[in-house]
C-alpha positions as YAML, in Angstrom:
chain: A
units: angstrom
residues:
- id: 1
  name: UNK
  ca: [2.58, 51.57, 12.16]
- id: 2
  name: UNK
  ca: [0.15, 51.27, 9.66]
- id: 3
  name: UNK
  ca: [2.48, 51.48, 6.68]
- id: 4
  name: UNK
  ca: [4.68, 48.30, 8.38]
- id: 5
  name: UNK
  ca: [1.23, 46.57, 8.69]
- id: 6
  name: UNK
  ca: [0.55, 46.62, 5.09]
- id: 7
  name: UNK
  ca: [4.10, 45.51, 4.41]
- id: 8
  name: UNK
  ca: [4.16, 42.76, 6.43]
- id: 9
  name: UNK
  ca: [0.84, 41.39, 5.01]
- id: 10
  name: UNK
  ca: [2.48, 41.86, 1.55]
- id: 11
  name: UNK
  ca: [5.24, 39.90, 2.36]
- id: 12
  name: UNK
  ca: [3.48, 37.24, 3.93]
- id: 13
  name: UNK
  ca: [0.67, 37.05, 0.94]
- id: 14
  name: UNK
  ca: [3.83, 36.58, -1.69]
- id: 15
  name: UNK
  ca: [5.30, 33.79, 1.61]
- id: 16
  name: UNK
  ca: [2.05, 31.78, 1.38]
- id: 17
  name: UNK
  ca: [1.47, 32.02, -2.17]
- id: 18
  name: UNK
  ca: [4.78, 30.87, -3.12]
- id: 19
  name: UNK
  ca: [4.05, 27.92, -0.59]
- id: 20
  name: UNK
  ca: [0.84, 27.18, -2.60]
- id: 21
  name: UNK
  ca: [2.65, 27.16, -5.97]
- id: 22
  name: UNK
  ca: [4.89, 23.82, -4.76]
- id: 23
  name: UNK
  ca: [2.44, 22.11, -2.75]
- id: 24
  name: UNK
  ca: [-1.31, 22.32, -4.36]
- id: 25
  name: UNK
  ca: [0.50, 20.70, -7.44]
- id: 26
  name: UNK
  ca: [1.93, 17.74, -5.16]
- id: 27
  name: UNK
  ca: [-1.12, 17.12, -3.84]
- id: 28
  name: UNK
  ca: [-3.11, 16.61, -7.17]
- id: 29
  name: UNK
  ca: [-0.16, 14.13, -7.75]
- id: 30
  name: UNK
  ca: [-0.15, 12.09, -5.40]
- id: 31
  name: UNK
  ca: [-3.79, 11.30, -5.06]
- id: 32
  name: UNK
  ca: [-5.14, 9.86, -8.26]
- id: 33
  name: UNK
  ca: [-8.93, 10.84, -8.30]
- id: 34
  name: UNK
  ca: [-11.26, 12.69, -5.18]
- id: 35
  name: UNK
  ca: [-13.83, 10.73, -6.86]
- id: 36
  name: UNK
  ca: [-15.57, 9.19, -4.07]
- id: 37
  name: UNK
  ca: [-17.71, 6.43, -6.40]
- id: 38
  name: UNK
  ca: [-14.73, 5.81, -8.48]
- id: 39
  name: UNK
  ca: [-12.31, 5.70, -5.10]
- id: 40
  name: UNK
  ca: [-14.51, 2.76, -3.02]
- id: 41
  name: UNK
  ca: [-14.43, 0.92, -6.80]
- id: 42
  name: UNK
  ca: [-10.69, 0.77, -7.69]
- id: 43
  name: UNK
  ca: [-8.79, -2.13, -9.43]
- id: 44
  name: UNK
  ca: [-5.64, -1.43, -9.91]
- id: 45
  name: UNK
  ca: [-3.92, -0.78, -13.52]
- id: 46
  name: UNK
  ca: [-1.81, -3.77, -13.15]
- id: 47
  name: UNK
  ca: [-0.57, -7.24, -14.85]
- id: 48
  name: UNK
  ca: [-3.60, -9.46, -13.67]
- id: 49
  name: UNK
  ca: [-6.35, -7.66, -12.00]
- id: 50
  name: UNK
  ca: [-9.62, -6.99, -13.22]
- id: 51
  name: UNK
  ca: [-10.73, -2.86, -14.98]
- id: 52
  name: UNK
  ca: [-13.62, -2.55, -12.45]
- id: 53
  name: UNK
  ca: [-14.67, -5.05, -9.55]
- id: 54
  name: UNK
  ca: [-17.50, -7.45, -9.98]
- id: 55
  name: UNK
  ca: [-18.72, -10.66, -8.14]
- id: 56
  name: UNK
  ca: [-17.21, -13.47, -9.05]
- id: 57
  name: UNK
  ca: [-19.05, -17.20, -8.98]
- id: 58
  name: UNK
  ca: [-16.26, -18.40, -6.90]
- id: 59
  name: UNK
  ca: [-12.49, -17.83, -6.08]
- id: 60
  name: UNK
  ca: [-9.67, -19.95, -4.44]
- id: 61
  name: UNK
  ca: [-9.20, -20.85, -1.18]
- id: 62
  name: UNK
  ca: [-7.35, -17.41, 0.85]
- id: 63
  name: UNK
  ca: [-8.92, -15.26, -1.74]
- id: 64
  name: UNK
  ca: [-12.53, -16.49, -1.29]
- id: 65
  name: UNK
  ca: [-13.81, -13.60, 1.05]
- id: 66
  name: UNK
  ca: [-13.18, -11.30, -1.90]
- id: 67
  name: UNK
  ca: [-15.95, -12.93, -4.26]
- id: 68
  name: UNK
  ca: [-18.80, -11.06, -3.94]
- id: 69
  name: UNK
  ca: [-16.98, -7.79, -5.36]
- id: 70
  name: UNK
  ca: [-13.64, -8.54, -6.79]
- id: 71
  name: UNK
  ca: [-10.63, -7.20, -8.78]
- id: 72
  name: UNK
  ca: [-9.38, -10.78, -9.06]
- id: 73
  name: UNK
  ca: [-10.69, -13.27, -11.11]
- id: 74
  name: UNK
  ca: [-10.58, -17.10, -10.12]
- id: 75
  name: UNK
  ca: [-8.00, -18.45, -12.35]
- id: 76
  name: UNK
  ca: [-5.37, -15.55, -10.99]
- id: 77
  name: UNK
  ca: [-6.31, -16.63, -7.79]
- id: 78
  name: UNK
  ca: [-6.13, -20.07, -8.16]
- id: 79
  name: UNK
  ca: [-2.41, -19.35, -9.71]
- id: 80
  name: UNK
  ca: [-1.81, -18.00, -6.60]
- id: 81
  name: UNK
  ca: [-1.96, -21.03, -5.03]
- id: 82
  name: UNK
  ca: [-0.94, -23.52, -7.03]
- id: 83
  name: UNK
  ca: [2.11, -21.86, -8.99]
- id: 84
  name: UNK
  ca: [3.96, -18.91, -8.58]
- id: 85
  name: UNK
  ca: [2.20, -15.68, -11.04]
- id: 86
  name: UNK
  ca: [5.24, -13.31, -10.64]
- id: 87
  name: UNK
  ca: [7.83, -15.98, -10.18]
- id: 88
  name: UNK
  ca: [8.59, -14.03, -6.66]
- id: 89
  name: UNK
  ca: [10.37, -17.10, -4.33]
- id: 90
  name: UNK
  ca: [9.90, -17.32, -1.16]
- id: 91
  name: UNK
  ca: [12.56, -19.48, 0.05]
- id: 92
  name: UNK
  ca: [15.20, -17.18, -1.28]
- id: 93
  name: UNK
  ca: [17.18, -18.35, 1.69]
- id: 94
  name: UNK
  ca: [18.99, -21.50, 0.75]
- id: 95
  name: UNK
  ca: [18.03, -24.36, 2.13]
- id: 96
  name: UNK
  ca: [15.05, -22.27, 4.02]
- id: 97
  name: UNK
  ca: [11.98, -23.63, 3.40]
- id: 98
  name: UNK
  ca: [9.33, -20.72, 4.45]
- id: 99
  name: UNK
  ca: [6.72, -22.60, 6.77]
- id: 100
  name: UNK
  ca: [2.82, -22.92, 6.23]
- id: 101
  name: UNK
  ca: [1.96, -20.68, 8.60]
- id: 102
  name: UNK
  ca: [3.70, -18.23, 7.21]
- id: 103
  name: UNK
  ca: [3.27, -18.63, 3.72]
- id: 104
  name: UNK
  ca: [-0.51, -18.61, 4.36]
- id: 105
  name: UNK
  ca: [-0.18, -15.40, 5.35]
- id: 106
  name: UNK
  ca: [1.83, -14.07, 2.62]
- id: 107
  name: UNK
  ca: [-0.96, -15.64, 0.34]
- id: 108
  name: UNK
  ca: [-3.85, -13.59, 2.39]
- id: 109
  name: UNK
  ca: [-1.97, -10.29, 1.68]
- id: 110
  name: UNK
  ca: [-1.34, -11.11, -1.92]
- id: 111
  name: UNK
  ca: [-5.35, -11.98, -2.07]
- id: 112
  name: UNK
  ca: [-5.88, -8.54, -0.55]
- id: 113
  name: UNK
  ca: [-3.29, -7.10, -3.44]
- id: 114
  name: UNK
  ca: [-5.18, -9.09, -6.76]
- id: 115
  name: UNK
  ca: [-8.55, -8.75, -5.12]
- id: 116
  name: UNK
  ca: [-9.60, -5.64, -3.02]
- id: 117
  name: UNK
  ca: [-11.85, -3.08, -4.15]
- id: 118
  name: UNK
  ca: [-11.08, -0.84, -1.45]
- id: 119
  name: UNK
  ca: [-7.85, 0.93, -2.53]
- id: 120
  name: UNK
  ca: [-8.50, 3.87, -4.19]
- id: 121
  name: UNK
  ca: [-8.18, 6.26, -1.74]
- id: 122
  name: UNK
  ca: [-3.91, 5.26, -1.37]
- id: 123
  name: UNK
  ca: [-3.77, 4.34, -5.06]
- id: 124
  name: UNK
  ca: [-0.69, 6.28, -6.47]
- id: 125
  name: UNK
  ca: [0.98, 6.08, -9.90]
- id: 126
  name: UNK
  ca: [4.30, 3.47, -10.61]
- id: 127
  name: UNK
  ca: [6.02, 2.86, -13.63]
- id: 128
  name: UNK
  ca: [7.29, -0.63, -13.69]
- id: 129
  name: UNK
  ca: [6.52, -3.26, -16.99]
- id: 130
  name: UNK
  ca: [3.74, -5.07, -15.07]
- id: 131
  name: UNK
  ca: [1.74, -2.25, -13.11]
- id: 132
  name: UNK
  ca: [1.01, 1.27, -13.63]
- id: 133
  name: UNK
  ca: [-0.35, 1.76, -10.16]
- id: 134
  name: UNK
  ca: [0.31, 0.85, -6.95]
- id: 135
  name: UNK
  ca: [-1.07, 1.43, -3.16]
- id: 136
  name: UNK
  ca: [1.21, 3.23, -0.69]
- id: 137
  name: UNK
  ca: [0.64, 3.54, 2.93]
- id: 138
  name: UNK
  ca: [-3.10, 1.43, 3.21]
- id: 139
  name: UNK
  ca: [-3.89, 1.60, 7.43]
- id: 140
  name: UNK
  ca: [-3.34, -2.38, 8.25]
- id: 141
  name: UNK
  ca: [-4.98, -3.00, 11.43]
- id: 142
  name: UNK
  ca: [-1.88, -3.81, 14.23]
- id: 143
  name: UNK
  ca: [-3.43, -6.40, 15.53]
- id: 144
  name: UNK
  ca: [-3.69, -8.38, 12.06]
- id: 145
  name: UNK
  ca: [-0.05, -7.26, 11.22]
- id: 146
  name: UNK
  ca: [1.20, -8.57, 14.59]
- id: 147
  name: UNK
  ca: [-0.65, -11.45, 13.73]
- id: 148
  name: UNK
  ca: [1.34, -12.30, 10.51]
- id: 149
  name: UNK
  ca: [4.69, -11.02, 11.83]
- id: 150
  name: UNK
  ca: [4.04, -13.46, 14.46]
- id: 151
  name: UNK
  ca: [3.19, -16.40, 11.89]
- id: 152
  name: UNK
  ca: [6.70, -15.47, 9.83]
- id: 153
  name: UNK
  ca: [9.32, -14.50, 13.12]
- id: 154
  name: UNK
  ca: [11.23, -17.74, 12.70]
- id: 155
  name: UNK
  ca: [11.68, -18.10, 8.94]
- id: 156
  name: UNK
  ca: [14.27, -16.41, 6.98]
- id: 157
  name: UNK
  ca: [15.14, -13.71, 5.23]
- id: 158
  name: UNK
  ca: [18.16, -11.92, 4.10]
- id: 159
  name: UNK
  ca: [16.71, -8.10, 3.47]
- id: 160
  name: UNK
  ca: [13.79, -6.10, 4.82]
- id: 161
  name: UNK
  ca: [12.31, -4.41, 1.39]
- id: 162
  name: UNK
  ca: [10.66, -7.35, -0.90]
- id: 163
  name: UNK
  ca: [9.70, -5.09, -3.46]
- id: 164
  name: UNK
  ca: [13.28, -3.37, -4.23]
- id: 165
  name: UNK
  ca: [16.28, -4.90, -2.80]
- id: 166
  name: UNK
  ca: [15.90, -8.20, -4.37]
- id: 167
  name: UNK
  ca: [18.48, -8.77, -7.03]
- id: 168
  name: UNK
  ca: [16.88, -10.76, -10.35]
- id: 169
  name: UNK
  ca: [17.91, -13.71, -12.02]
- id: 170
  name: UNK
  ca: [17.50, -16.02, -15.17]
- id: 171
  name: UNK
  ca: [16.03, -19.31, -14.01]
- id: 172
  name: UNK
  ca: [13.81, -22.58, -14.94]
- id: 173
  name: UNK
  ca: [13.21, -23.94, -11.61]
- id: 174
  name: UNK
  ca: [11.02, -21.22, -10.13]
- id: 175
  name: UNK
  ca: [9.29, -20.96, -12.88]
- id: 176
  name: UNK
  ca: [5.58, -21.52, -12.89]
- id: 177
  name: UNK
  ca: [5.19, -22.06, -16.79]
- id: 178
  name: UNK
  ca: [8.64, -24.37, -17.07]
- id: 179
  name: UNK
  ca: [10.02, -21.49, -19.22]
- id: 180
  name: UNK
  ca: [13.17, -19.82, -18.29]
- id: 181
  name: UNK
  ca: [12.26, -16.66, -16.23]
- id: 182
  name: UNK
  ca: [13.37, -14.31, -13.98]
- id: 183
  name: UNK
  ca: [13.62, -14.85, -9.98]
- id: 184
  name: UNK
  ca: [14.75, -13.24, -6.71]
- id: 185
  name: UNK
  ca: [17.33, -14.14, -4.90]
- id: 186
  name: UNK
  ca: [19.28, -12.43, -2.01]
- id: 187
  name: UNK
  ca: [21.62, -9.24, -2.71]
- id: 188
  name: UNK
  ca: [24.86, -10.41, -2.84]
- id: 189
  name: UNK
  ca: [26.93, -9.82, 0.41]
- id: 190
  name: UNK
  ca: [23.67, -10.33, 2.73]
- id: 191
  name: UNK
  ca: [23.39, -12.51, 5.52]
- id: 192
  name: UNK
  ca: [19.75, -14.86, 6.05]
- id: 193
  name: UNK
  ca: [18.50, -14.21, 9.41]
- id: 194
  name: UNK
  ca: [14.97, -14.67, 11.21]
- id: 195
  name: UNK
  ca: [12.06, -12.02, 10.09]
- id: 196
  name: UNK
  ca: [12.27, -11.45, 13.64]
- id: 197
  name: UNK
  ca: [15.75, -10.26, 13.69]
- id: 198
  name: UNK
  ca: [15.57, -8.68, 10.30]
- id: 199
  name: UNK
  ca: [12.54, -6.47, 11.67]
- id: 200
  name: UNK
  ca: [12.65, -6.63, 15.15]
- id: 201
  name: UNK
  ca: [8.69, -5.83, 15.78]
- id: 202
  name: UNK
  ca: [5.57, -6.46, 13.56]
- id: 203
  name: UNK
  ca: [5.33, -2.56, 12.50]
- id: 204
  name: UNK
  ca: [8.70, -2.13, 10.76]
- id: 205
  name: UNK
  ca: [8.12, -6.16, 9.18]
- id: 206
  name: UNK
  ca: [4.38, -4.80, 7.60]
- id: 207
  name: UNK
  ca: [5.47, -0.96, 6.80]
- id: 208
  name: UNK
  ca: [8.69, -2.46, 4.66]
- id: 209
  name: UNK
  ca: [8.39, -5.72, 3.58]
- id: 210
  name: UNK
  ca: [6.12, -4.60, 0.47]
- id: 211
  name: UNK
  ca: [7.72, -1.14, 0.45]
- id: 212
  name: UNK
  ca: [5.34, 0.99, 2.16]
- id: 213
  name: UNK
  ca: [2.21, -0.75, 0.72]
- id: 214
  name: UNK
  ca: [0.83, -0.83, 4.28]
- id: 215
  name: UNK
  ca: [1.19, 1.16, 7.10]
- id: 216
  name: UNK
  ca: [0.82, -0.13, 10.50]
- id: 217
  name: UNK
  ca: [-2.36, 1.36, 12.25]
- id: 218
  name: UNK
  ca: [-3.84, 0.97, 15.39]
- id: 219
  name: UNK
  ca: [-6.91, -0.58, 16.08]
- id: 220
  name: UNK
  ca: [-8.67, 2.25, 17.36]
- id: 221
  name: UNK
  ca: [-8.79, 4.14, 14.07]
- id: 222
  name: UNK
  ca: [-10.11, 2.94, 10.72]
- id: 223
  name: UNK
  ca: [-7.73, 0.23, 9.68]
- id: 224
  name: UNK
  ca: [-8.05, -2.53, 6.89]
- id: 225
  name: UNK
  ca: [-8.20, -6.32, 8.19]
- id: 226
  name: UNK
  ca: [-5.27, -8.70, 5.89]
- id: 227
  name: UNK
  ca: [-8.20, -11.17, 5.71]
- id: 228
  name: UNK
  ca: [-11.79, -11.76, 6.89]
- id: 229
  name: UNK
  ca: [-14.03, -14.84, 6.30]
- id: 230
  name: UNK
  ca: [-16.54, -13.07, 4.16]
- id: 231
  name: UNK
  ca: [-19.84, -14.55, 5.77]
- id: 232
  name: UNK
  ca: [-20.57, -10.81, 7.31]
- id: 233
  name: UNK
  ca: [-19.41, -8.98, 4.46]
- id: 234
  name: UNK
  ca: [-16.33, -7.25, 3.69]
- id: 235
  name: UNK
  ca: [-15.15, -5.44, 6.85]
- id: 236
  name: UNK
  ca: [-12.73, -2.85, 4.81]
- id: 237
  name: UNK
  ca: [-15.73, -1.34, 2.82]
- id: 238
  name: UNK
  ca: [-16.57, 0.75, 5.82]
- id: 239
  name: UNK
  ca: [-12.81, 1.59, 6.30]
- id: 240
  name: UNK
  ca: [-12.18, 2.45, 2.66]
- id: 241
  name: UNK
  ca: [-15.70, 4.63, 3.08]
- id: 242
  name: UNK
  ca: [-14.27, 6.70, 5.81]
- id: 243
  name: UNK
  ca: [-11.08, 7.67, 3.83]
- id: 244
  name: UNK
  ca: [-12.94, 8.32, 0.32]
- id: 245
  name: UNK
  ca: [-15.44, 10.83, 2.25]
- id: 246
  name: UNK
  ca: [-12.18, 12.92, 3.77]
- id: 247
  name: UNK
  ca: [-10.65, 12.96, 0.46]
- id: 248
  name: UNK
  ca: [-13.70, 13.85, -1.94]
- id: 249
  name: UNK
  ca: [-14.95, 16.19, 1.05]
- id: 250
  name: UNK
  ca: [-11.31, 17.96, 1.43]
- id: 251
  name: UNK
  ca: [-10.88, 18.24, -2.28]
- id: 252
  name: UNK
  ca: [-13.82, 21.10, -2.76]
- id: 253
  name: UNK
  ca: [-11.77, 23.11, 0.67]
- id: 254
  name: UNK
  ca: [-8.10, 22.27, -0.23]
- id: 255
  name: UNK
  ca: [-7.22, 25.82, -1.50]
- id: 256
  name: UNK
  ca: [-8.72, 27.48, 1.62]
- id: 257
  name: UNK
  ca: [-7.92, 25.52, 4.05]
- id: 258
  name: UNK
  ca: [-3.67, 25.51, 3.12]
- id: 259
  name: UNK
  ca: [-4.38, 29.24, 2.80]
- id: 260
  name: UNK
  ca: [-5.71, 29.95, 5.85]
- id: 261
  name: UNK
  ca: [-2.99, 27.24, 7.50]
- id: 262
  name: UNK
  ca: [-0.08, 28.62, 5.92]
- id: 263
  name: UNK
  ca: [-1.23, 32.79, 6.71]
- id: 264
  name: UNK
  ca: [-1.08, 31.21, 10.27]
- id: 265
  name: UNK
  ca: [2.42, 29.48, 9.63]
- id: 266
  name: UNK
  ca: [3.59, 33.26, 8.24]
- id: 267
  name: UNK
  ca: [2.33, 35.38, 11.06]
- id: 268
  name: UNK
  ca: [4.06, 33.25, 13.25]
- id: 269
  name: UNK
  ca: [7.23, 33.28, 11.13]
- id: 270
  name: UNK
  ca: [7.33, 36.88, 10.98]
- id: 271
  name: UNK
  ca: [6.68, 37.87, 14.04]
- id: 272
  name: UNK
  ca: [9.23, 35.60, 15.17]
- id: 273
  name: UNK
  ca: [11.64, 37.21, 12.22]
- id: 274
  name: UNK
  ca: [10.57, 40.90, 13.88]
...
């Protein structure tokens, strides 16, 4: 009895361990630092935001809440506003106009994109010509994300992933410096419909429109706000403060605690096995 005892802890030591090889690697992957200063003061490496955040003596209109500590600075966010930075259109439906409600909206969550400090702890690497990093997966709170899927259920779209199904074109008219450019327009083959029937609820509209960017959360857990007004401070400093402290704090236990998880995972598996 004793002898199968030791042979069944060898076998599961070389089970776990081979575990550990594949995932301890993945995990130092996908999150970029466990840093916790340098995770609640993140800009990301990208085309037009700032290398660390700073106050900013004012910034425009949807973006304002952001100005006391800000990746953005004011002339990005006034090109926000008043022409088109990335040359992304909107009203890639023809003869769709998107409506103001709407587009507000979509301006609030690209203010939160050029402008929010908070990010670090969902900042993961992307190669594309105009960012290095993105964020994947940042809790949105449901009842914001209802809010905009609300705002956008009647205009049109013709696919549910902004960031990849897009196909991109040479054009002058969308183009914010008069230049010829490049533009989205719809895939070829697809149909415009309503957000609301391209989505069908306010989760699947926020967790794919921007290709996992955010991730619909509920309201009861630590979730980022789209936009606040910015008199009481920034709400999502406490929220990004919660994450940072679970990350820097699991970084120092990561070893032990997969260890001890996965011994548990292999006693169960072989004494199933047996």
């Amino acid at each position: 009895m004793a002898t199968e005892i030791l042979i069944l802890e060898e076998r599961m030591h070389h089970f776990v361990s081979k575990i550990l090889i594949v995932i301890l690697p993945l995990i130092a992957e996908a999150q970029r630092s466990q840093d916790k200063n340098e995770l609640l003061n993140w800009c990301l490496d990208a085309k037009h935001h700032k290398t660390a955040p700073g106050p900013e003596s004012s910034l425009f209109e949807q973006c304002t809440p952001w100005k006391n500590r800000s990746c953005c600075t004011e002339e990005t966010t006034k090109k926000l506003h008043e022409s088109n930075p990335y040359n992304f259109n909107y009203d890639h439906c023809p003869g769709k106009k998107m409506s103001e409600d709407c587009h507000r909206h979509f301006l609030q969550d690209h203010c939160f994109y050029e402008c929010s400090p908070n990010v670090g702890p969902w900042v993961v690497s992307e190669t594309r010509s105009w960012r290095k990093e993105r964020y994947w997966k940042v809790p949105l709170c449901a009842s914001d994300c209802q809010i905009w899927f609300n705002s956008c259920a009647n205009d049109y779209t013709c696919t549910d992933n902004w960031s990849r199904n897009f196909d991109w074109i040479n054009s002058t008219d969308k183009c914010s410096s008069g230049s010829k450019c490049r533009t989205n327009v719809c895939p070829k083959g697809a149909t415009c419909q309503t957000i609301r029937e391209i989505y069908g609820n306010a989760q699947t509209f926020c967790d794919t429109v921007w290709d996992n960017s955010w991730k619909y959360t509920n309201n009861s857990r630590p979730c980022m706000r789209l936009w606040f007004d910015g008199t009481g401070g920034n709400p999502n400093d406490a929220v990004a403060q919660y994450y940072a402290h679970i990350i820097s704090g699991a970084a120092t236990c990561t070893y032990s605690v997969l260890w001890y998880t996965f011994q548990l995972m292999a006693i169960w598996h072989f004494n199933y096995i047996m």
